[in-house]
PADRENKOL-601579 format. One record per residue (C-alpha): residue number from 1; residue in one letter; y, z, x. Coordinates in nm, 2 decimals, m for minus. Layout:
i = NUM	aa = A	Y = Y	Z = Z	X = X
...
END
This chain:
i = 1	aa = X	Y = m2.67	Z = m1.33	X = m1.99
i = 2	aa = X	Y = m2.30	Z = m1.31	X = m2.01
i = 3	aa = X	Y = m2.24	Z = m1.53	X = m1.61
i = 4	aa = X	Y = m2.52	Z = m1.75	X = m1.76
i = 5	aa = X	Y = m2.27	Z = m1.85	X = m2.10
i = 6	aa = X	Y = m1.95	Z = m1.84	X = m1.86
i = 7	aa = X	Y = m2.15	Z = m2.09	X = m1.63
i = 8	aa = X	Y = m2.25	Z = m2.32	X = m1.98
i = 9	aa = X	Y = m1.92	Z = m2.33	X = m2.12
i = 10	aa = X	Y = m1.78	Z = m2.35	X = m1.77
i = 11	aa = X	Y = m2.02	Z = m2.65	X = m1.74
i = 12	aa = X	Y = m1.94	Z = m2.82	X = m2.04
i = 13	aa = X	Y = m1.58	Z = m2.84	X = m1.96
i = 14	aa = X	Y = m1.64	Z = m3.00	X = m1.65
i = 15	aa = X	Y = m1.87	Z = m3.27	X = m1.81
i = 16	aa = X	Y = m1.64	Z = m3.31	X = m2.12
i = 17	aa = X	Y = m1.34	Z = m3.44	X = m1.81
i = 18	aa = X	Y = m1.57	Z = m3.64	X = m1.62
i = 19	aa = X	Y = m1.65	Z = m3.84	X = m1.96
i = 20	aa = X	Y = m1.36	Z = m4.06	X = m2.00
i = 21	aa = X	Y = m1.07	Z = m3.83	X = m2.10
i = 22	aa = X	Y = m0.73	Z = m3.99	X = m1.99
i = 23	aa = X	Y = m0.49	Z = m3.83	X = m1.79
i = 24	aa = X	Y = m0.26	Z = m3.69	X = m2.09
i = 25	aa = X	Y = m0.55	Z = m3.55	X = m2.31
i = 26	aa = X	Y = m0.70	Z = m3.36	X = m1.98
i = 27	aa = X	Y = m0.39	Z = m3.23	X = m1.93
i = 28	aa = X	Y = m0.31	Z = m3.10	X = m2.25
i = 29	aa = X	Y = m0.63	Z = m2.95	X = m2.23
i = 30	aa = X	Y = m0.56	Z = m2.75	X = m1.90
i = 31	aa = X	Y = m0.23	Z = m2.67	X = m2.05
i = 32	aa = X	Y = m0.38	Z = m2.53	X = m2.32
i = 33	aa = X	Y = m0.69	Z = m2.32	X = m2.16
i = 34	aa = X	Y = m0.40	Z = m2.20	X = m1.95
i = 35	aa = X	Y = m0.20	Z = m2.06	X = m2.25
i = 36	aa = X	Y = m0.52	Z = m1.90	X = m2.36
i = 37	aa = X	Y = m0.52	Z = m1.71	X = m2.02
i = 38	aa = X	Y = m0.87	Z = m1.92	X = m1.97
i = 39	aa = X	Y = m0.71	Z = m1.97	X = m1.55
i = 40	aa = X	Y = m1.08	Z = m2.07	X = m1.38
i = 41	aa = X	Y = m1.12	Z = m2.34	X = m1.65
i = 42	aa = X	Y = m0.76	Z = m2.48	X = m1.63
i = 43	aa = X	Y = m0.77	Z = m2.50	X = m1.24
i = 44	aa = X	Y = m1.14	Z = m2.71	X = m1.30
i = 45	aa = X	Y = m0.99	Z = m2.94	X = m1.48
i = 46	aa = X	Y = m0.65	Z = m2.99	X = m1.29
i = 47	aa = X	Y = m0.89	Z = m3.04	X = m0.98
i = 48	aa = X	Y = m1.09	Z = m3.28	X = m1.18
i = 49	aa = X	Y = m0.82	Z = m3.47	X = m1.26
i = 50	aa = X	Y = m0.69	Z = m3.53	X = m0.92
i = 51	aa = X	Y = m1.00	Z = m3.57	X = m0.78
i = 52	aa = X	Y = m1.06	Z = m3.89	X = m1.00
i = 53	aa = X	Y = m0.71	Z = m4.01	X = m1.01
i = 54	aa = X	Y = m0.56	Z = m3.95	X = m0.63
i = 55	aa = X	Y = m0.30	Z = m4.22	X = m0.68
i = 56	aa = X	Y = m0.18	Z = m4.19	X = m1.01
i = 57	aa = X	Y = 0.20	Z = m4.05	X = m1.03
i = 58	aa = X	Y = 0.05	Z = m3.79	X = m1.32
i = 59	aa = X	Y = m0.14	Z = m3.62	X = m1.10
i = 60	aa = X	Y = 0.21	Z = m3.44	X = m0.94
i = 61	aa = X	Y = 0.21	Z = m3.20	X = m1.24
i = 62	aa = X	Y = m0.16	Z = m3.11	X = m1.21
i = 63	aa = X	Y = m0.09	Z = m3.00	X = m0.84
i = 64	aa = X	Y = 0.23	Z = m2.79	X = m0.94
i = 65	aa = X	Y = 0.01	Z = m2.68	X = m1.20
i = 66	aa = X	Y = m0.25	Z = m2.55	X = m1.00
i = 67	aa = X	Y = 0.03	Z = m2.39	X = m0.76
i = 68	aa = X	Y = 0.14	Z = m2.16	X = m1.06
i = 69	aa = X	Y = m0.25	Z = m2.06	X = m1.15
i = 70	aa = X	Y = m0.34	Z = m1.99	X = m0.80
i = 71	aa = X	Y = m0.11	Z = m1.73	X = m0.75
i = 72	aa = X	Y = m0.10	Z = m1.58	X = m1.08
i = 73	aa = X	Y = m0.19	Z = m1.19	X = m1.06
i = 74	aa = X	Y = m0.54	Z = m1.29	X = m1.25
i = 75	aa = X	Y = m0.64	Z = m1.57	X = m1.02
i = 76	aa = X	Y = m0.46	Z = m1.42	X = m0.70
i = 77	aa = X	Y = m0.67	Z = m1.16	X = m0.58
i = 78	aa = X	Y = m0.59	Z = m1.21	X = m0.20
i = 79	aa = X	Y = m0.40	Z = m1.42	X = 0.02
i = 80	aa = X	Y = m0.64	Z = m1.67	X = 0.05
i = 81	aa = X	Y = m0.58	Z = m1.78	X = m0.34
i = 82	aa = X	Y = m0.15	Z = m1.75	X = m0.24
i = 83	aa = X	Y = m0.26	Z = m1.99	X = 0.06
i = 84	aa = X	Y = m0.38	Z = m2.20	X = m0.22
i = 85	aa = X	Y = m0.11	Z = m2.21	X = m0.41
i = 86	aa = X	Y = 0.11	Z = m2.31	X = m0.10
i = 87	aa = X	Y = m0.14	Z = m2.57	X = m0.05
i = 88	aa = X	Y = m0.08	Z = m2.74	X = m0.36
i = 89	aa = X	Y = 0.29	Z = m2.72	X = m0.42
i = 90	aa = X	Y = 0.28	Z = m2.89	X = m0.07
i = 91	aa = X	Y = 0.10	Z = m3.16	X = m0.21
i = 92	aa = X	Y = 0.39	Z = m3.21	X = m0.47
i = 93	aa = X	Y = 0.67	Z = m3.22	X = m0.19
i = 94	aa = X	Y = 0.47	Z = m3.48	X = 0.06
i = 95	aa = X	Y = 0.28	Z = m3.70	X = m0.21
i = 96	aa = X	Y = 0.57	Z = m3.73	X = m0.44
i = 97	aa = X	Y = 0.91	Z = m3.62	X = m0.27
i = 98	aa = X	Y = 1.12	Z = m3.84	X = m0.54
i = 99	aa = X	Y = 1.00	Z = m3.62	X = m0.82
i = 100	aa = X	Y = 1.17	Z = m3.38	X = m0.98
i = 101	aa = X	Y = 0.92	Z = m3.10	X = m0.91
i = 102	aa = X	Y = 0.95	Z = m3.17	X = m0.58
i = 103	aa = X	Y = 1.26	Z = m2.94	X = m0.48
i = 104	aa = X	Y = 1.07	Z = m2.65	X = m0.69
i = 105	aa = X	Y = 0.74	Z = m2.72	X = m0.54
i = 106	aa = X	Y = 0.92	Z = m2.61	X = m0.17
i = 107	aa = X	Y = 1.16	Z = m2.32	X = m0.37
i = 108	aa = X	Y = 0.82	Z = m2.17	X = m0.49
i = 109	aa = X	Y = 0.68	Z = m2.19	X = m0.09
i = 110	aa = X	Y = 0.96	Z = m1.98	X = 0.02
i = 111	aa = X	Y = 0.93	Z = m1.78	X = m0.25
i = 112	aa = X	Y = 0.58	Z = m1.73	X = m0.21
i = 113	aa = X	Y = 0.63	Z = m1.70	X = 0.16
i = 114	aa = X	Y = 0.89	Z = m1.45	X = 0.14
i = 115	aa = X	Y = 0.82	Z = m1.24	X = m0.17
i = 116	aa = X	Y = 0.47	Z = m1.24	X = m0.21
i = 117	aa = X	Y = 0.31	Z = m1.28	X = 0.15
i = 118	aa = X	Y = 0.62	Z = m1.09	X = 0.41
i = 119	aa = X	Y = 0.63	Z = m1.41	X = 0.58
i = 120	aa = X	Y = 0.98	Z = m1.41	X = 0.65
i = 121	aa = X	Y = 0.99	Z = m1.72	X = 0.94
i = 122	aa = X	Y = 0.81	Z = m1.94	X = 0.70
i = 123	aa = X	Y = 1.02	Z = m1.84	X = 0.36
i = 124	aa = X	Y = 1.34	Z = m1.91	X = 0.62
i = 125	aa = X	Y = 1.18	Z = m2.24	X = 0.68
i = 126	aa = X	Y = 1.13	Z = m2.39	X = 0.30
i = 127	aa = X	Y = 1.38	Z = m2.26	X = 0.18
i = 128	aa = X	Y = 1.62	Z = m2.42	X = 0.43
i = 129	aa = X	Y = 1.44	Z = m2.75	X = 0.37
i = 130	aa = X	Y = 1.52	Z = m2.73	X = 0.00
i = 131	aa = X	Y = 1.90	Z = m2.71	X = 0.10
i = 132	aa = X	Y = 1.91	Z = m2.94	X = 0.32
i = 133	aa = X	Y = 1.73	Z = m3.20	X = 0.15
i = 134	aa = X	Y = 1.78	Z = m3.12	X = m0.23
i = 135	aa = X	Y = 2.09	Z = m2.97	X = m0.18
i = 136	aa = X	Y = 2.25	Z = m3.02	X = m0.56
i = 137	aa = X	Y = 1.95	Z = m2.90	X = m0.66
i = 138	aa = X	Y = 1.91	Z = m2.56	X = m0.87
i = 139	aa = X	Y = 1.61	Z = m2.47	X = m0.66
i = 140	aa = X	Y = 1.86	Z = m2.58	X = m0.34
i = 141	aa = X	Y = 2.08	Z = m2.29	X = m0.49
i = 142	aa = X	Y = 1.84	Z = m2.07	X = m0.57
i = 143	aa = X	Y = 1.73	Z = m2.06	X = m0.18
i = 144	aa = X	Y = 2.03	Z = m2.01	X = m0.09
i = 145	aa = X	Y = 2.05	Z = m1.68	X = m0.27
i = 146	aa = X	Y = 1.71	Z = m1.62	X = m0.19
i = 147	aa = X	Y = 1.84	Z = m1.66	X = 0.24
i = 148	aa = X	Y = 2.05	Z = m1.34	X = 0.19
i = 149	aa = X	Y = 1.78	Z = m1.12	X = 0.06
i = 150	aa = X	Y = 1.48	Z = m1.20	X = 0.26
i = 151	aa = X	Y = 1.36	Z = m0.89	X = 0.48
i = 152	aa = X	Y = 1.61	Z = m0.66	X = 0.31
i = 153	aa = X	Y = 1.45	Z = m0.33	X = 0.14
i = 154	aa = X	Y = 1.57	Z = m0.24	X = m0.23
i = 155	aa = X	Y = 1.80	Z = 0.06	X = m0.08
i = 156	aa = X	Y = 1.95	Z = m0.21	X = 0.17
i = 157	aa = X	Y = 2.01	Z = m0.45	X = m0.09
i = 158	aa = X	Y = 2.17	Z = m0.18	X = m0.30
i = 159	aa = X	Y = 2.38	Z = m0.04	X = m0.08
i = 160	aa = X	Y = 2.55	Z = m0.37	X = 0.05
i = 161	aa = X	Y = 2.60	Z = m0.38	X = m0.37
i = 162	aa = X	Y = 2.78	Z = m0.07	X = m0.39
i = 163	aa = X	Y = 2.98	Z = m0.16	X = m0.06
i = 164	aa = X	Y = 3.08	Z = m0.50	X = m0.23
i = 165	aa = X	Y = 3.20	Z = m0.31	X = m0.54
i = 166	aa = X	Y = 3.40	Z = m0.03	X = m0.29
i = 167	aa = X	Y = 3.56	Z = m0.32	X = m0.12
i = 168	aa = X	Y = 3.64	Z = m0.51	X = m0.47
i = 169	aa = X	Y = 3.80	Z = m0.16	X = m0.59
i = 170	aa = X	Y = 4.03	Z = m0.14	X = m0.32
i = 171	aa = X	Y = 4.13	Z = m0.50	X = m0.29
i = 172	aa = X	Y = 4.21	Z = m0.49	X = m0.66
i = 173	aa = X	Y = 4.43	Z = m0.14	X = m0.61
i = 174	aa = X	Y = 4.68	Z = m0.31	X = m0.34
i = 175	aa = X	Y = 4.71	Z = m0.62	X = m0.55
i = 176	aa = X	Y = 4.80	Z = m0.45	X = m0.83
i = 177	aa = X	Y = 5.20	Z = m0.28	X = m0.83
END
């Protein structure tokens, strides 16, 4: 009884972007299921939008969008749904590389890539392509930072800390009389 009223409403919101909605009111709509942690009916409508506007410039933040629900922890559930994510902030970078959102839309990648799926190579790969391309960019910076910790263990990473601060101590001792 319960999938059956899921399916309904699930339904219903399909129909209800399919009849005439523009682009702004479907998307405050997703927005707003997604706020209400309602993820499967924000993604349907995001997809709906883009699949009846391909070619409208609005569409760029539905993809982005739809790269933050799919790899949210609820939607997430396996690679598969990460590969998805990837998938769509791609679509951000090659349909609309003048945008904005385009420089995060490749930061996220490598994130995703490095952080979330151990795919060091490929996180190496976007990020580097946000530098080199976006390079004043804060996402450009953040990759950079991100560059020094890929691969690294939390013991690693805290150790070269603690050696930083050693050094620092000692540097400050002979320049100070």
């Amino acid at each position: 009884m319960q999938k059956t009223l899921y399916f309904m409403a699930f339904a219903v919101i399909v129909l209800l972007v399919g009849c005439g909605k523009d682009s702004k009111s479907n998307f405050d709509e997703a927005k707003k299921l997604k706020s209400e942690k309602r993820y499967n009916e924000a993604i349907a409508i995001f997809e709906k939008m883009i699949a009846d506007m391909p070619d409208d410039d609005s569409i760029v933040v539905a993809y982005y969008h739809l790269g933050e629900l799919y790899r949210m922890p609820e939607i997430a559930k396996s690679s598969k749904d990460k590969l998805k994510a990837i998938e769509n902030y791609k679509k951000v970078y090659e349909k609309f590389p003048k945008n904005d959102l385009a420089s995060q839309a490749l930061f996220q990648i490598g994130f995703i890539y490095g952080n979330e799926l151990d795919d060091i190579p490929n996180a190496t790969e976007y990020y580097n392509k946000v530098i080199k391309e976006y390079p004043k960019t804060e996402a450009a910076k953040l990759a950079q930072d991100d560059l020094q910790l890929l691969g690294k263990s939390p013991e690693e990473l805290l150790n070269e800390r603690m050696k930083k601060n050693e050094n620092n101590k000692k540097e400050n001792k002979v320049a100070t009389p």
